[in-house]
Structure formats: structure tokens, C-alpha cells
C-alpha positions in Angstrom: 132.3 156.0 274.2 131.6 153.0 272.4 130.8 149.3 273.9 131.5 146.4 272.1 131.7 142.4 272.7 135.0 140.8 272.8 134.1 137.4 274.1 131.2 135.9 276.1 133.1 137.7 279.2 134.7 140.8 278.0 134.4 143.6 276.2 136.2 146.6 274.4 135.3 150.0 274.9 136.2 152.6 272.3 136.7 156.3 272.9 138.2 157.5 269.6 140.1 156.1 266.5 143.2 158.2 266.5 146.3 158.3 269.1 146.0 161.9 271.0 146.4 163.3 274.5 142.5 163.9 274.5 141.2 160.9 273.5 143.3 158.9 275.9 142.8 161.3 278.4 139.3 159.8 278.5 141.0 156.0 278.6 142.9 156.8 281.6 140.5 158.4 283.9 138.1 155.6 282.8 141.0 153.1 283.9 141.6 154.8 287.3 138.0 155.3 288.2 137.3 151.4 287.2 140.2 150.3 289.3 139.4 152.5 292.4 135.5 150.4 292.4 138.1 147.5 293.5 135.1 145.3 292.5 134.7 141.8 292.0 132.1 142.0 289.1 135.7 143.7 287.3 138.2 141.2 287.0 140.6 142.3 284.2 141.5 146.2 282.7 144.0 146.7 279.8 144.3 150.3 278.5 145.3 151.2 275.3 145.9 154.1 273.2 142.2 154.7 272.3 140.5 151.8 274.4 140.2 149.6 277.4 139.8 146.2 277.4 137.9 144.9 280.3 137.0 141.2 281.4 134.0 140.8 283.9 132.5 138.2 285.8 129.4 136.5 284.3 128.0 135.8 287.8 128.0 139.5 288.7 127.5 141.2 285.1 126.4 140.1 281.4 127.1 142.4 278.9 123.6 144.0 279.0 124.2 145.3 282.7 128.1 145.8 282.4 127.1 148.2 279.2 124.3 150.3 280.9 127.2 150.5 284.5 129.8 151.9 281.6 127.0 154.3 279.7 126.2 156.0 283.1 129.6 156.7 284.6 129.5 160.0 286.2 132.0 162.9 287.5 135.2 161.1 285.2 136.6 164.6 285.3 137.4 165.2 288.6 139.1 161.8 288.8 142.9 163.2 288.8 145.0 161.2 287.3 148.1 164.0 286.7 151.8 162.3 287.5 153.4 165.3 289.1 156.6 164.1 288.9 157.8 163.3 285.5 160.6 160.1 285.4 163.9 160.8 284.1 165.2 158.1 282.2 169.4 158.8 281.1 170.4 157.0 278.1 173.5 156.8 276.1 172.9 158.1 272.7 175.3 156.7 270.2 176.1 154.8 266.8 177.5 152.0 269.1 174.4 151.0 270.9 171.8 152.9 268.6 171.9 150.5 265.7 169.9 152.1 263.3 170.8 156.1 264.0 173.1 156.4 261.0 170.0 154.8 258.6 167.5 157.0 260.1 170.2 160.1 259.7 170.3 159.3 256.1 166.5 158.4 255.9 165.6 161.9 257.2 168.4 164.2 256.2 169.4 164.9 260.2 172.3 164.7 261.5 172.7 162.3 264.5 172.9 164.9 267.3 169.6 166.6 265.7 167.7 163.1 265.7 169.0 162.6 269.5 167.4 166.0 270.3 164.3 165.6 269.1 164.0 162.4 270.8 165.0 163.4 274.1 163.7 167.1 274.1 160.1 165.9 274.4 158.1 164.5 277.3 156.2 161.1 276.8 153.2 159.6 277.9 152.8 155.9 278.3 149.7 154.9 276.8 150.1 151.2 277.3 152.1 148.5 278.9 152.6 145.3 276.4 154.6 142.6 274.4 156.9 142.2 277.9 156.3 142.9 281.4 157.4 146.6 281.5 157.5 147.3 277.5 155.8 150.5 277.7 154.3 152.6 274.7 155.1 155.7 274.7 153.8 158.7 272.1 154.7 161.1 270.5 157.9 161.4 268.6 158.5 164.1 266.4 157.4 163.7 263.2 160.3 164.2 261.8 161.9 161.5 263.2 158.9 158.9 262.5 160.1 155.6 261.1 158.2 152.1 260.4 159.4 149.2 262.3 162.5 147.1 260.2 161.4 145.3 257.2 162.9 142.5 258.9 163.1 142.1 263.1 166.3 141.8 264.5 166.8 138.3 266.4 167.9 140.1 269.4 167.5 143.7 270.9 169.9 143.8 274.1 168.3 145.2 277.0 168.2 148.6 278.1 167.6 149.6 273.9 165.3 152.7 273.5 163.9 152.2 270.3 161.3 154.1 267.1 158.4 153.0 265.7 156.2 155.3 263.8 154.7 157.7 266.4 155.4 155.6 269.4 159.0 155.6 271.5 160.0 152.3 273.8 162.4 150.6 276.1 163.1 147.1 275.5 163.0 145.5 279.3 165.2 142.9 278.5 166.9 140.5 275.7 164.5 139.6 272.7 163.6 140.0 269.5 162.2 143.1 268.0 161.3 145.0 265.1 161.9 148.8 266.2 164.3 151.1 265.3 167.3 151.5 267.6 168.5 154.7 268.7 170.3 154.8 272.3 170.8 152.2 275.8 169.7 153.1 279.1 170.9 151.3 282.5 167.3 152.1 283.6 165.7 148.6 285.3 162.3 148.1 283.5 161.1 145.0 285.1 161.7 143.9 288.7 159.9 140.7 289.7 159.6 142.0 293.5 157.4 145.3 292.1 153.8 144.4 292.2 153.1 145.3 288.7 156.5 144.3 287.8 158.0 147.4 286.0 158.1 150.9 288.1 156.4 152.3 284.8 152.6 151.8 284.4 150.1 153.6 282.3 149.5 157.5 282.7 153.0 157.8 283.8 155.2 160.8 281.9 158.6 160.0 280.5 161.7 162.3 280.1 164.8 160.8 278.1 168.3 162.9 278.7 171.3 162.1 277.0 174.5 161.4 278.6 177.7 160.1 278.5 179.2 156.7 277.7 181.5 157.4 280.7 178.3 157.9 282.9 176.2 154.7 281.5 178.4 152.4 282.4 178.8 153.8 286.0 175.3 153.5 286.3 175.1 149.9 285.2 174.9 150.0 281.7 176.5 146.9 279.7 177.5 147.5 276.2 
């Protein structure tokens, strides 16, 4: 673990420089066990892949005291933070709402149906909630389906697209612009201003994608 200053009332603390299940294994149960304190020396927590930003109150903590708290956390382990229920998350897989699986086809010598396996095969974590309320990051896709963001963003992403970028997989909550690579549509609602959080996804959560029907998307809600 690694403490540094981000501003005169928060701070960054680093537990690794690569995206893995063990090094944010560490974030999380970090998270929880600074979010159970329920303190008001803690007054902002945004995890990340490999870190946790954390804003403080000056009239409780400075950075000195705040640092030696952090250094001397004990017992992280038996903080449980398992999901045991994994979400499912249907999407429509196609060349009609998943702009960009024909280029990534050709960029990777798969065929479509290959790419939409590999995608929805795996089981995601969510390592971080970002961009919009509900965006969540999600790793890791198969390598062999990897792809950079578009060389130039798209002015609008409609709602509901599940997208690729590099390692990371992601829903976009709603209309806006976007730079990932489009591969399918869910009818899944990612942001609901009556949830506390706003999104029924939040970080530590496990993601499952399975592939269904056009038929069966629009049932569900899904708008083409």
C-alpha cells in the first residue's frame, strides 16, 4: 500500500500498478472496511482498478494522521466482500446494434459468433463506476478480442450499448458520446434515479452477459 497527497484534503492510495483480481482484491476490501467505519473524519471513497481515492475532513484528519489510520489497518481479510449471486445481464448480439463487430471480425480473424462467445462466456468484475452514473468498468476480456478505443468517438452511443476497450467491457447507461467499441444492446436499466446509488451495479459486483434473441430484446424493452 502506498499513500500519496492528492490535494490539501485527499489522498490516493496505491496497491499495485497493473489491473488483476489480486491487486484489486486489496482495493475492495479496503473500500468495504472504510465504508463500514461510517465515519465523519471519511467523507468521500472512489475505488479504482489499482487504487482508492479518498477525501477526508481536515477538522478530524491531516494527512499525517489519515496516513498512520491507513498504515495500521488490521484483519482486511476477513472482511467478506464475495457477491454470491452473479447478475445476468441478456444482450442482443448483432451487426445491427453492435456497430463495430464486423471491424473487430476482420481486425482479429474471428468470426462474429466466436467474438460474441468470448465476450459473453466469461464472468466480469466491476472494478469501477465512472464517466456516467452507472458506467461501470468491467475486466477482463479475452485477449483475443482486445481492441483500443476508436480513433475517433462516435457522437452518440444509444443506450443499452455493451461496448470494448482494451481489457475492460462496459454498458453505456444512456445516450452520449463515446469512444468504445460496439459489440451488442441490452434492455438492462443501468441508472435509476430512485436507487440510492443510482445504478443497481456498484463496485465488487460480478457480471455475466448471455446472448439472446432479437425477438426476446425487444420484449424485454429493448429499442433498436
Amino acid at each position: 500500500m502506498k499513500i500519496k497527497i492528492a490535494s490539501a484534503d485527499s489522498i490516493i492510495i496505491y496497491f499495485g500498478n497493473e489491473i488483476s483480481q489480486n491487486v484489486f482484491k486489496n482495493v475492495n476490501k479496503t473500500y468495504q472496511h472504510l465504508l463500514q467505519l461510517n465515519t465523519k473524519g471519511i467523507l468521500e471513497l472512489i475505488p479504482s482498478y489499482t487504487s482508492i481515492f479518498l477525501r477526508y475532513n481536515i477538522f478530524i484528519y491531516d494527512f499525517s494522521s489519515i496516513q498512520t489510520y491507513l498504515l495500521n489497518i488490521k484483519n482486511i481479510e476477513n472482511i467478506n466482500t464475495q457477491d454470491e449471486n452473479i447478475i445476468q445481464i441478456d444482450a442482443y448480439y448483432s451487426k445491427e446494434v453492435g456497430f463495430d463487430l464486423e471491424n473487430i471480425s476482420k481486425q482479429t480473424k474471428l468470426s462474429i459468433n466466436e467474438i460474441i462467445d468470448l465476450h459473453s462466456n466469461k464472468i466480469y468484475d466491476i472494478y469501477a463506476i465512472g464517466f456516467l452514473p452507472g458506467f461501470a468498468y468491467m475486466a477482463s476480456v479475452d485477449k483475443r478480442i482486445q481492441l483500443p478505443r476508436l480513433k475517433s468517438p462516435r457522437k452518440l452511443v444509444p443506450k443499452g450499448s455493451v461496448s470494448i476497450a482494451n481489457e475492460q467491457t462496459s454498458i453505456y447507461p444512456q445516450n452520449s458520446p463515446g469512444g468504445w467499441n460496439i459489440i451488442a444492446r441490452t434492455a438492462f436499466v443501468l441508472f435509476d434515479k430512485n436507487l440510492e446509488n443510482l445504478s443497481p451495479l456498484k463496485v465488487g459486483n460480478k457480471i455475466k452477459f448471455n446472448p439472446i434473441s432479437k425477438e426476446e430484446f425487444l420484449k424485454q424493452g429493448g429499442v433498436l
